[in-house]
MDTraj code that builds the backbone (N, CA, C; nanometers):
import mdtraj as md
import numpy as np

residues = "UNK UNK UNK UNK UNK UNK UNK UNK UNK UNK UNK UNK UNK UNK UNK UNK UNK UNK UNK UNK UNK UNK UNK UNK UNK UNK UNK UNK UNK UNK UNK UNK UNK UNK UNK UNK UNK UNK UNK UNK UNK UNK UNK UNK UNK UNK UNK UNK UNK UNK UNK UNK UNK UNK UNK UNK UNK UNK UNK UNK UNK UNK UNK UNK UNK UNK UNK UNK UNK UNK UNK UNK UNK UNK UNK UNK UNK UNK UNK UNK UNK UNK UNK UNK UNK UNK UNK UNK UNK UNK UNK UNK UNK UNK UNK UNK UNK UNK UNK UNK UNK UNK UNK UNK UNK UNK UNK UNK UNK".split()
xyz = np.array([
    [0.0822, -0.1190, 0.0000],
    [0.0000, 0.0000, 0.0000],
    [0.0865, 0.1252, 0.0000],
    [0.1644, 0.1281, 0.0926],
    [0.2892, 0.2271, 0.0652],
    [0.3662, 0.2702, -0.0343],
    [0.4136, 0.1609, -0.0985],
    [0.4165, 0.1724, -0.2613],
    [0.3482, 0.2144, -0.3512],
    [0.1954, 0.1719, -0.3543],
    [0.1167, 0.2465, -0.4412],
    [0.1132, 0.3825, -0.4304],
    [0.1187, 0.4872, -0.2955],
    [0.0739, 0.5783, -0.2812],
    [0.2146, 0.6765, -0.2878],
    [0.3027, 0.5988, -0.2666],
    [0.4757, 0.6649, -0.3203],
    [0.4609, 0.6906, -0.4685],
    [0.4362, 0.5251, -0.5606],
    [0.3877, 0.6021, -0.6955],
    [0.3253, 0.6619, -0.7755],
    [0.1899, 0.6942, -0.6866],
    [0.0964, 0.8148, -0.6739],
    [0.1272, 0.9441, -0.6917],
    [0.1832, 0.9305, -0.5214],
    [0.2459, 1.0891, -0.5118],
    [0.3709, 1.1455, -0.6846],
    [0.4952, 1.0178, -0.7146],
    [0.5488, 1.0657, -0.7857],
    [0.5275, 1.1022, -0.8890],
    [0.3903, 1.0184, -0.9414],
    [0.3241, 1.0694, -1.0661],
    [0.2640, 1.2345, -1.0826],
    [0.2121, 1.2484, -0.9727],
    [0.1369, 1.3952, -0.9357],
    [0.2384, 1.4396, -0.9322],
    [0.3118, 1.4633, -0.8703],
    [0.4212, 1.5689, -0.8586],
    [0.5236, 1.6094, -0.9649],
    [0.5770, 1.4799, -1.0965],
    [0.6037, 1.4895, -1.1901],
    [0.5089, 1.5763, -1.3247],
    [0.3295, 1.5291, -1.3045],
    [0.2861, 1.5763, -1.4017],
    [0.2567, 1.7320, -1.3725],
    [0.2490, 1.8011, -1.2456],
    [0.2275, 1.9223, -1.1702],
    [0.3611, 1.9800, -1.2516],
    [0.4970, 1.9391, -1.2408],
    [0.5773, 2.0243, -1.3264],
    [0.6036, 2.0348, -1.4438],
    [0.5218, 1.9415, -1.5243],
    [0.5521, 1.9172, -1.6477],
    [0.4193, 2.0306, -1.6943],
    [0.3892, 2.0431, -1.6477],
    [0.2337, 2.1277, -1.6434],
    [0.3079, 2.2588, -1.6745],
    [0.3302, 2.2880, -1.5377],
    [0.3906, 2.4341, -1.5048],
    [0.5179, 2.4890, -1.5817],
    [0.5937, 2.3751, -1.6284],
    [0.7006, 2.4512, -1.7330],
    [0.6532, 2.4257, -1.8652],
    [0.5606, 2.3478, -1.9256],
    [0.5083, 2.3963, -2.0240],
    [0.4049, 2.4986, -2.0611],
    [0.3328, 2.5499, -1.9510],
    [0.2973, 2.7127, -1.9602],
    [0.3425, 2.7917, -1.9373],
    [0.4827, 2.7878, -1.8317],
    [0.5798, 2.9317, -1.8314],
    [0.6211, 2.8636, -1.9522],
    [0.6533, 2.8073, -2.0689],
    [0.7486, 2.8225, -2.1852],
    [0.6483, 2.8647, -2.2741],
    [0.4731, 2.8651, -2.2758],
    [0.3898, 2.8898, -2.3715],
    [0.3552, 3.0299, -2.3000],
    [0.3684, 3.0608, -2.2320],
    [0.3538, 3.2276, -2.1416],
    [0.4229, 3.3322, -2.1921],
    [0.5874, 3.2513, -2.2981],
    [0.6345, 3.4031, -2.3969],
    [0.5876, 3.4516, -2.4468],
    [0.4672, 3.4045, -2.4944],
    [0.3888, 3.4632, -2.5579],
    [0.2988, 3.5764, -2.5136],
    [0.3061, 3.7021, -2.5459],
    [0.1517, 3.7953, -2.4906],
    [0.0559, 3.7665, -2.4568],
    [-0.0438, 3.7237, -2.6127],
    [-0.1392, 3.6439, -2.6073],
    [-0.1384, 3.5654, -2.5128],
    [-0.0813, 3.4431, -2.5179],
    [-0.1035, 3.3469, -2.5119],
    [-0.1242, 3.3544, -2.3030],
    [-0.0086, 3.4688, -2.2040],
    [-0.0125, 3.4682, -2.1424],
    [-0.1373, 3.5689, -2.0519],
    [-0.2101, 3.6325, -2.1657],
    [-0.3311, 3.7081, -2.1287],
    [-0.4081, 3.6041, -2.1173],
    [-0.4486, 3.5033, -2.2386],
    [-0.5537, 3.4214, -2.2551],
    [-0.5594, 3.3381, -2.1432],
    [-0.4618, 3.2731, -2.0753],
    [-0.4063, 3.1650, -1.9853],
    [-0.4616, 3.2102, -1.8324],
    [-0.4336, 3.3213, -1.8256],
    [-0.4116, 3.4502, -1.6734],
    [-0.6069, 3.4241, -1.6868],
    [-0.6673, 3.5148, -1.7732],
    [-0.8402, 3.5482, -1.7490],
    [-0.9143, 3.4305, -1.8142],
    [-0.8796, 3.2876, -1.8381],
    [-0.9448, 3.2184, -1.8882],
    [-0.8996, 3.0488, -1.7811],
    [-0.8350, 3.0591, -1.7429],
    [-0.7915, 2.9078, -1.5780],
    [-0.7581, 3.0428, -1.4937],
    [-0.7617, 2.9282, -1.3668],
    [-0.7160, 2.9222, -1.1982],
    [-0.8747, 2.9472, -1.1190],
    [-0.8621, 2.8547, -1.0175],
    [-0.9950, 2.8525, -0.9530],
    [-1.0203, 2.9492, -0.8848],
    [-0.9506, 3.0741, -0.8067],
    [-0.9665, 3.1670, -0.7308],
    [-0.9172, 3.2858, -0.7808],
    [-0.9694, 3.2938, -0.9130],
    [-0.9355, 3.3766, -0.9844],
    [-1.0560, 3.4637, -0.9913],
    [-1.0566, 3.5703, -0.9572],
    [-1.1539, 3.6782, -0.9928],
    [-1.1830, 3.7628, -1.0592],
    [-1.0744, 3.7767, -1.1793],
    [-1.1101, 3.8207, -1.3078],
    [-1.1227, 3.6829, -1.4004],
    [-1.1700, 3.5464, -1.3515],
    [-1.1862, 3.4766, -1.5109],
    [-1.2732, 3.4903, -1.6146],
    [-1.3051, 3.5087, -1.7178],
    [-1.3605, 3.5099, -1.8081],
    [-1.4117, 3.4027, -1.8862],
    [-1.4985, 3.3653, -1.9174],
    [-1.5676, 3.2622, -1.9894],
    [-1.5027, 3.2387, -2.1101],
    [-1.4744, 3.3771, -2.1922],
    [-1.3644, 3.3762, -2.3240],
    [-1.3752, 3.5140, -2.3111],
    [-1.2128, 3.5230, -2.4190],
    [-1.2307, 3.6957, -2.4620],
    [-1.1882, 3.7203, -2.5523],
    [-1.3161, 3.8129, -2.6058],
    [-1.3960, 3.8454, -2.7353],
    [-1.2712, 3.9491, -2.8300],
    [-1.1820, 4.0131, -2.7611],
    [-1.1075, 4.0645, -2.8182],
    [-0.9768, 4.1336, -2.7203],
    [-0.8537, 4.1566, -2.7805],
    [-0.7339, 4.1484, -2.7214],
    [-0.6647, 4.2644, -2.8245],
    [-0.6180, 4.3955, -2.7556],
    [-0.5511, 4.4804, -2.8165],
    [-0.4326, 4.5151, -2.7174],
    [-0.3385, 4.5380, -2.8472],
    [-0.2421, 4.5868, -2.7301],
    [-0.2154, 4.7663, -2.7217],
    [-0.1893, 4.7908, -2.6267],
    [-0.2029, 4.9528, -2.6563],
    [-0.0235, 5.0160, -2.6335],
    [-0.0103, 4.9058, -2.5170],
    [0.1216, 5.0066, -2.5684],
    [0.2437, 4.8695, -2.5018],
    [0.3497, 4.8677, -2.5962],
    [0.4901, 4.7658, -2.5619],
    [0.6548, 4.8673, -2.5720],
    [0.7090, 4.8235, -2.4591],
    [0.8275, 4.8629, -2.5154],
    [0.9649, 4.7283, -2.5029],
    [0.8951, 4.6072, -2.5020],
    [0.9557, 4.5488, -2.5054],
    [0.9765, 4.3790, -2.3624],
    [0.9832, 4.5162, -2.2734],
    [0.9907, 4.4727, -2.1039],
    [0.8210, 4.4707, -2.0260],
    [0.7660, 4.6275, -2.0807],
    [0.6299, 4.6436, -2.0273],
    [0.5572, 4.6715, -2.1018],
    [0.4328, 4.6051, -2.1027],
    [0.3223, 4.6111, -2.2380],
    [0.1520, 4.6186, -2.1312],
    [0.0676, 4.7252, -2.1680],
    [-0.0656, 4.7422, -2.1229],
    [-0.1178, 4.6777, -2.2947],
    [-0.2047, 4.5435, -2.2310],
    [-0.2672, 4.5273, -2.3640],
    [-0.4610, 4.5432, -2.2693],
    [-0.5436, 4.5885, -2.3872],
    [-0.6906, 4.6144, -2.3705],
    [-0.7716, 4.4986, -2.3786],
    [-0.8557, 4.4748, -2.2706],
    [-0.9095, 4.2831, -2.3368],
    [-1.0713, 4.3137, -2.3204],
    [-1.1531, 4.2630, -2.3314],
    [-1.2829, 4.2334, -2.3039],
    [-1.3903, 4.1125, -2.3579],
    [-1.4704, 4.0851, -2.2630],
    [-1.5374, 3.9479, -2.2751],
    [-1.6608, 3.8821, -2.2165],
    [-1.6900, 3.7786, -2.1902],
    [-1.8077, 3.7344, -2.1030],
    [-1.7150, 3.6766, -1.9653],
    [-1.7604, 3.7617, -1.8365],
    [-1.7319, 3.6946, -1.7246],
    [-1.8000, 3.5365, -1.7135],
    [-1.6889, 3.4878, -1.6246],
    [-1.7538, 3.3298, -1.6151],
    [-1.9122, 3.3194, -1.5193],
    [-1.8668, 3.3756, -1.4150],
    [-2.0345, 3.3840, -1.3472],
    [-2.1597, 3.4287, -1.4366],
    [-2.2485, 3.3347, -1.3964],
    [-2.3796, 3.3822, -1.4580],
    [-2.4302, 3.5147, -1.4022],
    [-2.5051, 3.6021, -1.4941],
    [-2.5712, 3.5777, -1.6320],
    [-2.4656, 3.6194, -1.6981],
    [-2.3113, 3.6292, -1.7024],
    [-2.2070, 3.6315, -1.8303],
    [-2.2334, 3.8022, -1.8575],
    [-2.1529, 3.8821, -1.7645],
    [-2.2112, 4.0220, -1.8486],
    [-2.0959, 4.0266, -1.9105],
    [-2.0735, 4.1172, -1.9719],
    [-1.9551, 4.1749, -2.0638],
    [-1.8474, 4.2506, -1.9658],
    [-1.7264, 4.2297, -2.0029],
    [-1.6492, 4.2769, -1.8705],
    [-1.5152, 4.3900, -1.9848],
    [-1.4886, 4.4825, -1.9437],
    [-1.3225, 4.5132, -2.0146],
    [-1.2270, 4.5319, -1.8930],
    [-1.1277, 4.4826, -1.9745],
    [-1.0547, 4.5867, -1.8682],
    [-0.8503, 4.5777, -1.9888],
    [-0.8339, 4.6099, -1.8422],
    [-0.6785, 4.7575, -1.9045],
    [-0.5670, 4.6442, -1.8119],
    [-0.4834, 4.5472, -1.8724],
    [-0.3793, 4.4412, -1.7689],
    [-0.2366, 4.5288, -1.8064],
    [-0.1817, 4.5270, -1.7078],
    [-0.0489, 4.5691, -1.7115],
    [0.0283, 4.4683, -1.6974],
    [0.1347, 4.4001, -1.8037],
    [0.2128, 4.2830, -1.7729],
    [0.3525, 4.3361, -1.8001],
    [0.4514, 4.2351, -1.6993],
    [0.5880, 4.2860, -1.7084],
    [0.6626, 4.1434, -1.7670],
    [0.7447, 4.1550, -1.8457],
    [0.8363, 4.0128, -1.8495],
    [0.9471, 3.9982, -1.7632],
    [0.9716, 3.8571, -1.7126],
    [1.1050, 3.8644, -1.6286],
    [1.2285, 3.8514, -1.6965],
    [1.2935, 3.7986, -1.6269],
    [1.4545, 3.7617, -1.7276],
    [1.4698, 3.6520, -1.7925],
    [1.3441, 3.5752, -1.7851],
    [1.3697, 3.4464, -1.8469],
    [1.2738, 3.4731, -1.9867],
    [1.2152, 3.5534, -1.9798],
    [1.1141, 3.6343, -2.1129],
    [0.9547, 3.5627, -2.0401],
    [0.9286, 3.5203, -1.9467],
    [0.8024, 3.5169, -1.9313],
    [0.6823, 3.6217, -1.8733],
    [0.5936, 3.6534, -1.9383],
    [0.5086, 3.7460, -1.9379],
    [0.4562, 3.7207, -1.7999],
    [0.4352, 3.8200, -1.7103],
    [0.3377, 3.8222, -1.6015],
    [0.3097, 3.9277, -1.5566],
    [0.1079, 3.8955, -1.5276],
    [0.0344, 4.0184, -1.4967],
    [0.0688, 4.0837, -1.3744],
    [0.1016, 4.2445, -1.3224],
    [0.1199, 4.2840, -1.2923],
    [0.0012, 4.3572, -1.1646],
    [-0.1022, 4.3947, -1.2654],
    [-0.1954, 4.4886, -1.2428],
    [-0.3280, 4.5043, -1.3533],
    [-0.4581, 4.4803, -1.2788],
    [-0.5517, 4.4870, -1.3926],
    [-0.6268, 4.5659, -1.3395],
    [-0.6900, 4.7049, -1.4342],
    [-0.7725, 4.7922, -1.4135],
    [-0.9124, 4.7850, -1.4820],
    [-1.0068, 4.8014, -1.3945],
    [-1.1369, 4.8327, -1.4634],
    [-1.1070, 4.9105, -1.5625],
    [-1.3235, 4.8732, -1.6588],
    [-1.2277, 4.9358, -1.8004],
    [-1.2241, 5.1182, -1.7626],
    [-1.3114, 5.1352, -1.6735],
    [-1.3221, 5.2699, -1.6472],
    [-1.1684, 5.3351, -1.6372],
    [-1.1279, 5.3024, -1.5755],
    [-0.9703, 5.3655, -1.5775],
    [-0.8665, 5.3169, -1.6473],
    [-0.8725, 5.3695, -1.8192],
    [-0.7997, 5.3068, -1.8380],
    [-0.6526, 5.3939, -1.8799],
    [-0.6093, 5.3676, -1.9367],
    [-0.4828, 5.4619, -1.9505],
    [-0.4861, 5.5365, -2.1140],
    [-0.4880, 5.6468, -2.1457],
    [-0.4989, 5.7075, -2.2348],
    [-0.3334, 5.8027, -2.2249],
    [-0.2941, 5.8036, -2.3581],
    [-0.1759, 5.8664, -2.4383],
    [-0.1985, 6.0231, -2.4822],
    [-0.1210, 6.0975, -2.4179],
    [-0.1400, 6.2530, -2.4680],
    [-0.0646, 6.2805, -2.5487],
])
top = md.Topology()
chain = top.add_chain()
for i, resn in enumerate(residues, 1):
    res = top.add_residue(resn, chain, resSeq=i)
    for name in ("N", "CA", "C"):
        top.add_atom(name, md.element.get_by_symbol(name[0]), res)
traj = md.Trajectory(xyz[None], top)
């Protein structure tokens, strides 16, 4: 019985990282790390059901505000926007920083 639950545990714990470094390596991506961030994680309170559209407004490389909006996952699904601020680290993976309602969003003078 001990055995089984040793090769239990090693299975879980192997597929948990095989998980996690194949979405920090699919996370270089912008996209891909917006879509990932508001669409999984269970205690997530911006998830989104899907989203309907993805702009970016401004990159310089390191820091990028891209514009998103969509159907929240809770019913009745209203329409949600908002304004994510993501930074990349040193390994080039994208991560959210800061997400603003769409009310405040950041405008260019």
């Amino acid at each position: 019985m001990k055995k089984f639950l040793a090769i239990c545990l090693t299975v879980v714990i192997v597929g948990g990282f095989i998980k996690f470094t194949y979405t920090s390596n699919k996370c270089k991506n912008i996209n891909h790390a917006v879509q990932h961030y508001f669409t999984s994680g269970i205690l997530n309170r911006y998830k989104m059901y899907n989203i309907g559209t993805l702009d970016l407004s401004f990159s310089n490389g390191n820091i990028a505000v891209v514009k998103i909006d969509g159907m929240e996952k809770k019913s009745p699904h209203h329409q949600r926007a908002y304004s994510v601020f993501l930074e990349r680290n040193s390994q080039g993976i994208w991560k959210v920083k800061k997400i603003y309602p769409a009310q405040v969003t950041l405008q260019s003078q």
